[in-house]
C-alpha positions in Angstrom: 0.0 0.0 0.0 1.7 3.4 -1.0 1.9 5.7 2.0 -0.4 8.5 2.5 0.7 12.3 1.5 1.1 14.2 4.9 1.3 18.4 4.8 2.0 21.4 7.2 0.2 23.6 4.9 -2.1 23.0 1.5 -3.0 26.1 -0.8 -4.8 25.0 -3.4 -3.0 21.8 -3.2 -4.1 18.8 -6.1 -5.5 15.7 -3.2 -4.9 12.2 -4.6 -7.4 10.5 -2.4 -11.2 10.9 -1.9 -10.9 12.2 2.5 -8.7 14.1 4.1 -7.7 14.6 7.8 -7.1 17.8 9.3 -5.6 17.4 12.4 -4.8 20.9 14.3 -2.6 22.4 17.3 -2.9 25.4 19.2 -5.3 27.1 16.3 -8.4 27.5 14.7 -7.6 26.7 11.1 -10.6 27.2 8.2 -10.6 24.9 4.7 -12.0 24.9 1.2 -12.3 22.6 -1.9 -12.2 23.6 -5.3 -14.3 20.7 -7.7 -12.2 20.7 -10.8 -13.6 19.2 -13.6 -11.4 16.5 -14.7 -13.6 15.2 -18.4 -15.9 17.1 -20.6 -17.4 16.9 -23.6 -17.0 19.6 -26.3 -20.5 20.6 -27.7 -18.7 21.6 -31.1 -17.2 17.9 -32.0 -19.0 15.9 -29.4 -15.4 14.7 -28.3 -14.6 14.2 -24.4 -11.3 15.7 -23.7 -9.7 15.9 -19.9 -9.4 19.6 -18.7 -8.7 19.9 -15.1 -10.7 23.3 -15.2 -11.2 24.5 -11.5 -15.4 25.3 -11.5 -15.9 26.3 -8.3 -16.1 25.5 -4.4 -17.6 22.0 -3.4 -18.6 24.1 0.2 -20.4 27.4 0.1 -18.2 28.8 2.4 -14.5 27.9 4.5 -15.7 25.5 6.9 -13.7 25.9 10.6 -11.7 23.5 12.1 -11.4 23.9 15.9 -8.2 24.4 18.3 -6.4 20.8 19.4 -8.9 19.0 17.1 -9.5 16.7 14.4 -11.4 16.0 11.4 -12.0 13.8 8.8 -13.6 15.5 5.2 -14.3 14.8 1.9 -11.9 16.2 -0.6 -11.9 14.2 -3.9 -9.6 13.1 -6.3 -8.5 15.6 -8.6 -9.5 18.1 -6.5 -8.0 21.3 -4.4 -7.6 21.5 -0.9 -6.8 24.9 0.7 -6.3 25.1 4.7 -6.1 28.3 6.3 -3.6 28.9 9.5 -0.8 27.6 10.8 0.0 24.9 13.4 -2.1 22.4 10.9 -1.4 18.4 10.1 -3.2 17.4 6.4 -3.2 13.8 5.3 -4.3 12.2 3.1 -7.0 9.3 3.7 -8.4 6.4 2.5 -8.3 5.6 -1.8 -9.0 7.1 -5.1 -11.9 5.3 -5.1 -15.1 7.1 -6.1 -13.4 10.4 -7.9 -11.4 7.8 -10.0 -13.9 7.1 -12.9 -14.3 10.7 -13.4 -10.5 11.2 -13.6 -10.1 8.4 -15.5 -13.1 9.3 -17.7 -14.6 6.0 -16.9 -18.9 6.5 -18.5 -18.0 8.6 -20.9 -18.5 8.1 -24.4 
């Protein structure tokens, strides 16, 4: 089993698994997720094509993430995670399980 990516800090950082654990220290930290699109098709030639087009936040605003906590959240494959403040632990958790047919453009066409 590969290991697990583990971060101090994630700015719009690409996740390779579908969760996430945010584990923090002496602060309040906030997150977001940017959905990219990983396939469409093009209307003009019917064609799918991979774009990796960022379309906007999965939550409709940063979500908190108390003092000397932790929690587990779903970021997506293909995705981008972005944690706000310092004193922060980010791993990634679990498998590229149910993002991967859209990254791999499994359904389409």
């Amino acid at each position: 089993m590969p290991q697990a990516n583990v971060y101090t800090s994630a700015s719009a950082q690409t996740w390779y698994t579908d969760k996430a654990r945010i584990s923090t220290g002496s602060n309040t930290v906030t997150f977001q997720v940017e959905a990219v699109q990983l396939t469409y098709q093009n209307p003009a030639t019917g064609n799918w094509a991979n774009a990796g087009t960022a379309v906007g936040n999965i939550y409709s605003n940063a979500v908190a993430v108390p003092a000397n906590s932790r929690q587990d959240i779903y970021v997506g494959v293909g995705n981008k995670l972005t944690v706000v403040g310092g004193n922060v632990t980010i791993q990634e958790l679990g498998t590229a399980s149910s993002a991967t047919a859209g990254e791999n453009g499994v359904g389409n066409g």
